[in-house]
C-alpha positions in Angstrom: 13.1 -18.9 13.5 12.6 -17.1 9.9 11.1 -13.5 9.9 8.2 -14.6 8.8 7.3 -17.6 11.5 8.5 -15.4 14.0 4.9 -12.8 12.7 2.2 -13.0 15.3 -0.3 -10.9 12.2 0.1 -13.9 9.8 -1.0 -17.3 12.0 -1.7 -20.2 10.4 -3.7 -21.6 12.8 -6.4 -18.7 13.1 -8.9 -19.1 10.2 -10.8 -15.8 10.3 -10.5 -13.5 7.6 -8.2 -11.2 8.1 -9.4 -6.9 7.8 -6.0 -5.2 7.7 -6.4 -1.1 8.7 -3.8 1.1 7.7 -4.6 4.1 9.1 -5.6 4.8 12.9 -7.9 8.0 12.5 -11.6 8.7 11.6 -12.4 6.6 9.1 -10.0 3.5 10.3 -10.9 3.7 13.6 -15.0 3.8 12.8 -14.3 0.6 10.6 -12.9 -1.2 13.7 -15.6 -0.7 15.8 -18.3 -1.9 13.6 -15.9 -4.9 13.9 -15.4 -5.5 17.3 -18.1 -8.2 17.4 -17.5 -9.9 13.6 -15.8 -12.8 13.2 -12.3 -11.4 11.7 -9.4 -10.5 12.9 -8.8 -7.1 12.3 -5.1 -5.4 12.2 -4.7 -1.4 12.3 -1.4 -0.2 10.8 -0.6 3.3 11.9 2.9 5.5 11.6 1.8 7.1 15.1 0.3 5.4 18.2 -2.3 7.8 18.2 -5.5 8.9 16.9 -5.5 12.8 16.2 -9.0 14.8 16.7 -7.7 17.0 13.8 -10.7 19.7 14.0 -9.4 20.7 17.3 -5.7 20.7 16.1 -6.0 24.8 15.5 -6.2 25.1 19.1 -2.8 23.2 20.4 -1.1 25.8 17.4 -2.6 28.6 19.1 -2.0 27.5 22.8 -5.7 27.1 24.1 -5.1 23.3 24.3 -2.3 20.7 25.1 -1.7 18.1 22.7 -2.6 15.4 25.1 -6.0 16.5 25.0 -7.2 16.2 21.6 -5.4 12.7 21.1 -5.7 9.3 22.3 -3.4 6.3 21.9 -4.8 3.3 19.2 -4.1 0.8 21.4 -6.6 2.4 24.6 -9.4 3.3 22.1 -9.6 -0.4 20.9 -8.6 -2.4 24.4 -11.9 -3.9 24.5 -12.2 -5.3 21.2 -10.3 -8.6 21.7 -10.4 -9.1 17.7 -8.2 -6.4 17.3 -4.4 -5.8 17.3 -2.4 -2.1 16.8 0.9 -2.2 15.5 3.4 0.9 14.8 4.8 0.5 11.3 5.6 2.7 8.0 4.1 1.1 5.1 5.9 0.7 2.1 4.1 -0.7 -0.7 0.8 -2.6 -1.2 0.7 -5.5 -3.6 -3.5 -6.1 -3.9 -3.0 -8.7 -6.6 -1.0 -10.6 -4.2 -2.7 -9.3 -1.1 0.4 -8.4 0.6 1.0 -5.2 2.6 4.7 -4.2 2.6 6.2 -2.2 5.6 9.8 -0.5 6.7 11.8 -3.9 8.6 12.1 -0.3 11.4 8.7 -1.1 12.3 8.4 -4.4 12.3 10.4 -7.2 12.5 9.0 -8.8 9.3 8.2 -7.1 6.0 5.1 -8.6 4.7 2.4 -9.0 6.1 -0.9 -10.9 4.2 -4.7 -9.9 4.5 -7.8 -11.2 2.9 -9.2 -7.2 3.1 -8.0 -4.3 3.1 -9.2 -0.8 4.1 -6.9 2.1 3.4 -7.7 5.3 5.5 -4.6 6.9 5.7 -5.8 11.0 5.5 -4.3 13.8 3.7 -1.4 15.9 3.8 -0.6 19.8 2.8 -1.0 20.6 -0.6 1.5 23.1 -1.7 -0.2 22.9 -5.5 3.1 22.5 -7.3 5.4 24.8 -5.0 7.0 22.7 -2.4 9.7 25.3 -1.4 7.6 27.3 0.0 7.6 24.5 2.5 10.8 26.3 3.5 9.1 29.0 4.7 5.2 28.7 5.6 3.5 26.2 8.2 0.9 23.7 7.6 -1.1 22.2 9.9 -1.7 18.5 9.9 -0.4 16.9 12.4 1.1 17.5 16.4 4.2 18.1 15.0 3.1 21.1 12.9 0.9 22.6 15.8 3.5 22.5 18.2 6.1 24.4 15.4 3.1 26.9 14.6 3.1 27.5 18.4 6.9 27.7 18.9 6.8 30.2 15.7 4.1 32.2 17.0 4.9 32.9 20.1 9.0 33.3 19.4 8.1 36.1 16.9 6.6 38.3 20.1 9.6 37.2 21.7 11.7 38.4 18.8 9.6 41.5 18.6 9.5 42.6 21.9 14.0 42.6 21.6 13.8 43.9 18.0 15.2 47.5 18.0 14.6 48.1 14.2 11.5 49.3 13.5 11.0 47.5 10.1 11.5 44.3 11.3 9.6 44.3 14.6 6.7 45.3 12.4 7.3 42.3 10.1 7.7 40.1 13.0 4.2 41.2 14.5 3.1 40.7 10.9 1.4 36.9 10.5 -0.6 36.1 6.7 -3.0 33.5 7.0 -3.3 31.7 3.5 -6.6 30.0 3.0 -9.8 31.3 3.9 -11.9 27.1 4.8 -12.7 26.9 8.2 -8.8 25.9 9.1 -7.5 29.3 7.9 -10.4 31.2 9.5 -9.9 29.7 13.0 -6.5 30.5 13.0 -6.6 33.8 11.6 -9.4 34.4 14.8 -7.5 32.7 17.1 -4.4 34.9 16.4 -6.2 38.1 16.7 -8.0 37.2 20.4 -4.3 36.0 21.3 -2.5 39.6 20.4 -5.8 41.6 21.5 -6.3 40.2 24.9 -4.3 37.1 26.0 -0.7 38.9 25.5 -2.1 42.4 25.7 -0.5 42.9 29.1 2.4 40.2 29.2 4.8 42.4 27.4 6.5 45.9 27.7 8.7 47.1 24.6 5.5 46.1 22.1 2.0 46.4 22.0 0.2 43.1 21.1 -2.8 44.7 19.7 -0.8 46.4 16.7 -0.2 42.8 15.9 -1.2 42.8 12.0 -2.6 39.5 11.1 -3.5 38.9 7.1 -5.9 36.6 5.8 -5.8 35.5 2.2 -8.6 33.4 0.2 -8.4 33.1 -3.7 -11.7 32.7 -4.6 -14.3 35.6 -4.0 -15.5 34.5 -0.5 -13.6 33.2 2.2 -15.7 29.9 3.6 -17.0 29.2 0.0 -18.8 25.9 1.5 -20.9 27.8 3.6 -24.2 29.8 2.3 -23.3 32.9 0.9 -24.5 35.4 4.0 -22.6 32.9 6.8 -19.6 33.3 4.6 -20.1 37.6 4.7 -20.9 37.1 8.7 -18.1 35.6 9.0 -15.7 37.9 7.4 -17.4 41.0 9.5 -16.4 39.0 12.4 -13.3 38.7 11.3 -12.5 42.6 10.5 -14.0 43.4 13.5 -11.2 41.4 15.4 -8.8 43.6 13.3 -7.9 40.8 10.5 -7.7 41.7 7.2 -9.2 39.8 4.7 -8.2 39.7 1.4 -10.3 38.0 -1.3 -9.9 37.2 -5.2 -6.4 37.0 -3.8 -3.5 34.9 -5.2 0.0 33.9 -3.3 2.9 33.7 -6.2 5.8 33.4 -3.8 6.3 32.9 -0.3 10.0 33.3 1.5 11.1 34.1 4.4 10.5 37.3 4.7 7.0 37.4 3.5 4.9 36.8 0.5 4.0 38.1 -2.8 0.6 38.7 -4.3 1.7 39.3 -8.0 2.8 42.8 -7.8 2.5 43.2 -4.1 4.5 42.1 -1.5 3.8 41.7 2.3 6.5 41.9 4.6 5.6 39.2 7.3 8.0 36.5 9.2 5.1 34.5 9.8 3.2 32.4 7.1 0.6 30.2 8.0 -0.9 27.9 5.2 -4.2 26.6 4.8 -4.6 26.6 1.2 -5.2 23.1 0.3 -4.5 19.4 1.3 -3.9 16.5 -0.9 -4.0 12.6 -0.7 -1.7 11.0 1.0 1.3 10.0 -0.9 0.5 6.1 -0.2 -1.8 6.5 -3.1 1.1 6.8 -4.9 1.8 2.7 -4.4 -1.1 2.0 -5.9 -2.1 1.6 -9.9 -5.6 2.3 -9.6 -7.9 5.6 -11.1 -7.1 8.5 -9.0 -8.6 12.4 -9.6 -6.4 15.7 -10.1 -5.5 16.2 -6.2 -4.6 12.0 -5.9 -7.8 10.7 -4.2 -8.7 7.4 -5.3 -11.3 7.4 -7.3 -13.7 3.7 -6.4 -16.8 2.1 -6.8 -19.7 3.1 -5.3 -19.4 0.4 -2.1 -16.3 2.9 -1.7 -14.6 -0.7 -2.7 -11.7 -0.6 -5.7 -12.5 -1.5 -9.2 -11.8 -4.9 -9.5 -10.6 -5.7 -6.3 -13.7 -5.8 -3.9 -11.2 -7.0 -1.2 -10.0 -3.9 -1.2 -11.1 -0.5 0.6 -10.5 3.4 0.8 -12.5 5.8 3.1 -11.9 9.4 4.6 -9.6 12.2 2.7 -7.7 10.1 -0.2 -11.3 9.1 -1.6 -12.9 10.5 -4.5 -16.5 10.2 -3.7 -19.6 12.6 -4.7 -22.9 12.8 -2.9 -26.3 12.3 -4.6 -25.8 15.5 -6.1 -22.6 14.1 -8.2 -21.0 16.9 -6.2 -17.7 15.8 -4.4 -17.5 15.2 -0.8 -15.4 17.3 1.4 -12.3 15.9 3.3 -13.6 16.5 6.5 -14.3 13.8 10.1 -17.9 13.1 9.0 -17.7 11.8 6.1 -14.6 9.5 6.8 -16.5 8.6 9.8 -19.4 7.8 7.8 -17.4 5.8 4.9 -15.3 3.8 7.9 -18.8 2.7 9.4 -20.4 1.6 5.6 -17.0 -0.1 5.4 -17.4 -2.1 8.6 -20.9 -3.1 8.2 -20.0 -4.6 4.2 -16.9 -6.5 5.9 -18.9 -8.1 9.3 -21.0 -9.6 6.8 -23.8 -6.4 5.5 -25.2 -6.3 1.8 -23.0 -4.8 -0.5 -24.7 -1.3 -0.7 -23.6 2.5 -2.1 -22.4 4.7 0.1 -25.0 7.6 0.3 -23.3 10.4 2.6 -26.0 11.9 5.2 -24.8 15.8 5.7 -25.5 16.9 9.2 -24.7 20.1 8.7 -21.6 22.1 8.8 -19.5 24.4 11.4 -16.7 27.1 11.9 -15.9 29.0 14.8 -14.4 32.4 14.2 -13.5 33.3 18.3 -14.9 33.6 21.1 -18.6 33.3 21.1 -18.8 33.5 17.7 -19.1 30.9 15.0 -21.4 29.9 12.0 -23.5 26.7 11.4 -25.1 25.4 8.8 -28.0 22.4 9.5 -30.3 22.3 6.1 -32.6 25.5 6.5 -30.8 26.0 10.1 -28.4 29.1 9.7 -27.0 30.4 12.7 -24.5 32.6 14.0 -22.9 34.4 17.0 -23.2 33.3 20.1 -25.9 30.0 19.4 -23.5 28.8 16.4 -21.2 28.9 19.0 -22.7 26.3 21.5 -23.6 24.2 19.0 -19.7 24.2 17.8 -18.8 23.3 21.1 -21.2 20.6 21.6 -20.6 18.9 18.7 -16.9 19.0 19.0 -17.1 17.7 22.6 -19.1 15.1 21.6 -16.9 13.2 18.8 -13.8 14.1 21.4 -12.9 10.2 21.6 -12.1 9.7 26.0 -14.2 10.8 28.6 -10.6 12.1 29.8 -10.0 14.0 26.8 -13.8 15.5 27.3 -13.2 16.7 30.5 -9.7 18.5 30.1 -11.1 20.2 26.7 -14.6 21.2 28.7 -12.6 22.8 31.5 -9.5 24.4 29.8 -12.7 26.4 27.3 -14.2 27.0 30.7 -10.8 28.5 31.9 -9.9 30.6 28.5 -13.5 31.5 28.5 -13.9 33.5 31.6 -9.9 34.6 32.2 -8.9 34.7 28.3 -5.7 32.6 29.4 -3.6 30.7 27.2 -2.4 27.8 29.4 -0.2 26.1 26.7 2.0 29.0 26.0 5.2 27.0 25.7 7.9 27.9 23.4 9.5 24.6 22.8 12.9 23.6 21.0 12.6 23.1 17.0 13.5 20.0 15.8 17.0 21.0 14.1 17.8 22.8 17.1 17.1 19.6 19.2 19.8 18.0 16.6 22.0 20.7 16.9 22.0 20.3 20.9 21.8 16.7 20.7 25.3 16.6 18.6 27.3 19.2 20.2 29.5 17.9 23.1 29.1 19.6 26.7 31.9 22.2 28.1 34.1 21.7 30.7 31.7 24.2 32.9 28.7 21.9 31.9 27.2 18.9 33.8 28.0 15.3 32.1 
């Protein structure tokens, strides 16, 4: 049998068109549904067997939540939809004059497979804006991987510290900089400060937690420059009143690993979070279609490619702009929004722009406190707080996943305990074990 008989995606005698999904998250995963009762067969492509509830990934970094709780395997989300098929797979190339879909033989056990459309919705990755050694040294956050390595990072430098005889050092080991002042670099520059103030405050007896010095850099003038103007300045009191420091109009010209340097001025700090920026993902690299500074695909107003109206892009590697011409932010609404305009066209809908409805917009600073922004709605404090929460639950994908989330805030909440405290093994030291050989002394 050849590779390609032997592929159960390309079947001859099935004569449905054929939606292929590369990409298992917001925007992918809302174009499926609107498919689960069209007449099409509908693939999903996806380099992980899960779908990641990214807004919430802040809190497995900072140990309020287990990674299990804010993700939920492809293949359970869509088990009903009997149109629909998940495979794991790294794809390689994309051919959309030949309608072919290239992808690593690792994956699967053929190398092409065909579609009649295709919808690409493949997210975003850190943007290091033209310095990717500083890679090296500082910590995105995009996927479990990177929240379980901010966590290991974190919570070893107390470790380190609470050992470290040297004064200088412990100091730059309780020293974290927070680069990035969107609602990603705020959480986790709150987060850090309620973990040394209260959840370690009494775990540790050569340090003291709450002389933990945590740094929060933004370039432009305001940190949380998409939120009105006195949310942004509520915000930042918050913050200072948890003991960050925040540092505006501020730009990052190195990063090592001992610290960072602000032009002339260097921070001493074994700890460097980043949050500066994300980028498309570099899939968009395969393709020879218009694309904007950052990478995002620029398409045509059905969110479809020019030219090739068989062919889709939704969620963070789009280039789209609201009525306003302004461009639309990489966050879970609007790939949710572009996903569900995409299923609609493709189960058999008129051909229609994509006009972006803003709900509003939400960051949460620690506890009880957050901002929100509805229209004319503005709140803060505790209210902004709830309404964080809710909406959060809400779009938490499992009524499993719901319930762990609801009771673990519950639990932090009243006891300010960290359940998820783990310090786990970095991948090159899970090489390094994995290659060296057990001594005589050791079990086989």
């Amino acid at each position: 049998m050849t590779p390609d008989a032997a592929n159960p995606i390309k079947d001859p005698h099935d004569a449905r068109p054929h939606v292929l999904i590369i990409g298992g998250g917001f925007g992918g995963l809302a174009v499926a549904r609107e498919l689960k009762a069209a007449p099409v067969r509908v693939t999903i492509l996806d380099r992980t067997n899960h779908h990641l509830f990214q807004p919430l990934l802040y809190q497995v970094a900072m140990a309020g939540l287990s990674p299990a709780d804010i993700a939920a395997p492809i293949r359970a989300v869509v088990r009903r939809q009997k149109n629909t098929s998940v495979y794991l797979a790294e794809v390689t190339g994309i051919d959309i004059d030949r309608k072919i879909v290239e992808v690593a033989p690792s994956g699967l056990r053929y190398t092409e497979i065909p579609y009649d459309h295709l919808v690409l919705a493949v997210g975003a990755e850190t943007h290091w804006f033209g310095n990717e050694s500083w890679a090296d040294h500082a910590l995105g956050l995009k996927t479990i991987d990177d929240a379980l390595e901010v966590r290991r990072r974190v919570f070893t430098a107390f470790e380190s510290a609470e050992r470290e005889r040297d004064t200088d050092r412990r100091r730059e080991l309780m020293t974290f900089v927070v680069v990035g002042g969107g609602p990603t670099g705020v959480e986790l520059a709150g987060a850090l400060s309620e973990i040394s103030r209260f959840v370690l405050a009494r775990d540790f007896r050569e340090i003291e937690p709450k002389l933990t010095r945590i740094i929060l850099i933004e370039g432009l003038d305001r940190i949380l420059g998409s939120f009105d103007g006195s949310l942004s300045e509520h915000a930042r009191r918050k913050l200072e009143k948890l003991g960050v420091e925040v540092r505006t109009e501020a730009r990052v010209t190195s990063i090592d690993a001992r610290g960072v340097e602000l032009g002339d001025e260097r921070i001493e700090a074994r700890t460097v979070l980043w949050a500066a920026g994300v980028r498309a993902s570099p899939l968009t690299e395969l393709l020879d279609v218009p694309k904007d500074r950052g990478g995002r695909l620029k398409v045509v107003e059905d969110l479809s490619f020019p030219g090739h109206p068989e062919v889709f892009a939704v969620g963070d590697m789009v280039y789209a702009e609201d009525a306003r011409g302004r461009p639309l932010p990489g966050v879970a609404p609007v790939a949710m929004q572009q996903g569900k305009h995409v299923g609609r066209i493709l189960a058999g809908g008129a051909r229609q722009p994509f006009r972006y409805r803003d709900k509003g917009n939400m960051a949460t600073i620690g506890r009880s406190a957050a901002i929100a922004e509805m229209g004319s709605l503005k709140l803060t404090g505790f209210p902004a707080w709830l309404a964080w929460l809710f909406v959060h639950l809400i779009f938490l994908i499992g009524f499993r996943n719901r319930a762990a989330v609801l009771l673990d805030w519950i639990w932090n909440y009243f006891t300010y305990g960290r359940g998820a405290r783990l310090i786990t093994q970095s991948p090159a030291e899970r090489m390094r074990r994995g290659k060296s050989k057990p001594s005589d002394g050791e079990s086989k």
